[in-house]
N, C-alpha and C positions, 0 to 999 in steps of 0.2 A: 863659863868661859868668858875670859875678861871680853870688853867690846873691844880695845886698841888692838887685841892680838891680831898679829899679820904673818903673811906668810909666804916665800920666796918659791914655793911648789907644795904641792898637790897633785898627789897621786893618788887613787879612788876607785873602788869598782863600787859604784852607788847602788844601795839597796834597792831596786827598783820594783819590787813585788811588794814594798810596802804600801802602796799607792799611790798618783799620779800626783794629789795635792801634800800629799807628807813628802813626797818625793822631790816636789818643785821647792817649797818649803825648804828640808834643807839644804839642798844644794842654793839657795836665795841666800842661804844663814853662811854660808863657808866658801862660796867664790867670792863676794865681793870683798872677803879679807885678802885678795891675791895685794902683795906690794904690787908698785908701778914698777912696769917691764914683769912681774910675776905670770905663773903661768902651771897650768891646771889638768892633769891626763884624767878621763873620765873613762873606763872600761866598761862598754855596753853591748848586752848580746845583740843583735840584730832583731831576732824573733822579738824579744821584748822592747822594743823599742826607739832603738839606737839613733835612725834617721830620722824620726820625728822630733826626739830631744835637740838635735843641734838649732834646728832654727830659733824652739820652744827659747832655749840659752840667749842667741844671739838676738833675740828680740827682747829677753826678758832684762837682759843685763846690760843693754845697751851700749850707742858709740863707744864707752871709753873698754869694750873689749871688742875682742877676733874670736870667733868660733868656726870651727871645723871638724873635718873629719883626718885625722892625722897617720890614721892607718885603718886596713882592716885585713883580718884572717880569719878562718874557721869560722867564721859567721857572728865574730865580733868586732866591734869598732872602736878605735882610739880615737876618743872626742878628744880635741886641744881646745882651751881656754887661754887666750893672752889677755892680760892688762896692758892697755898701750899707756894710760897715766895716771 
């Protein structure tokens, strides 16, 4: 995948049973190609995870984004990712 490539969304349900460092890994490789203002849905079951990953996110990817929990249902959660620049 070229490097420049970027990307105005991202929608995702991340493999998360492939393991926590493959996991971090790519999701490290594919949100910071968010464009500025771009913005990221992440579909996480609860049981595997979900609310440990947001802060994991919002600390790992730093001030220039917003992490959250954007919804949740049946025991899964809508991470959002914003790029603010």
């Amino acid at each position: 995948v070229p490097a420049d490539l970027t990307f105005d969304a991202i929608w995702s349900n991340p493999p998360i049973r492939i393991g926590k460092d493959a996991l971090h890994d790519l999701l490290m490789t594919w949100l910071p190609r968010l464009t500025p203002a771009g913005a990221a849905y992440l579909v996480v079951q609860k049981n595997l995870g979900a609310d440990s990953l947001i802060p994991w996110l919002a600390t790992a990817l730093g001030d220039d984004y917003e992490v959250s929990k954007y919804h949740s249902a049946k025991g899964y959660r809508v991470i959002e990712v914003l790029r603010n620049k």
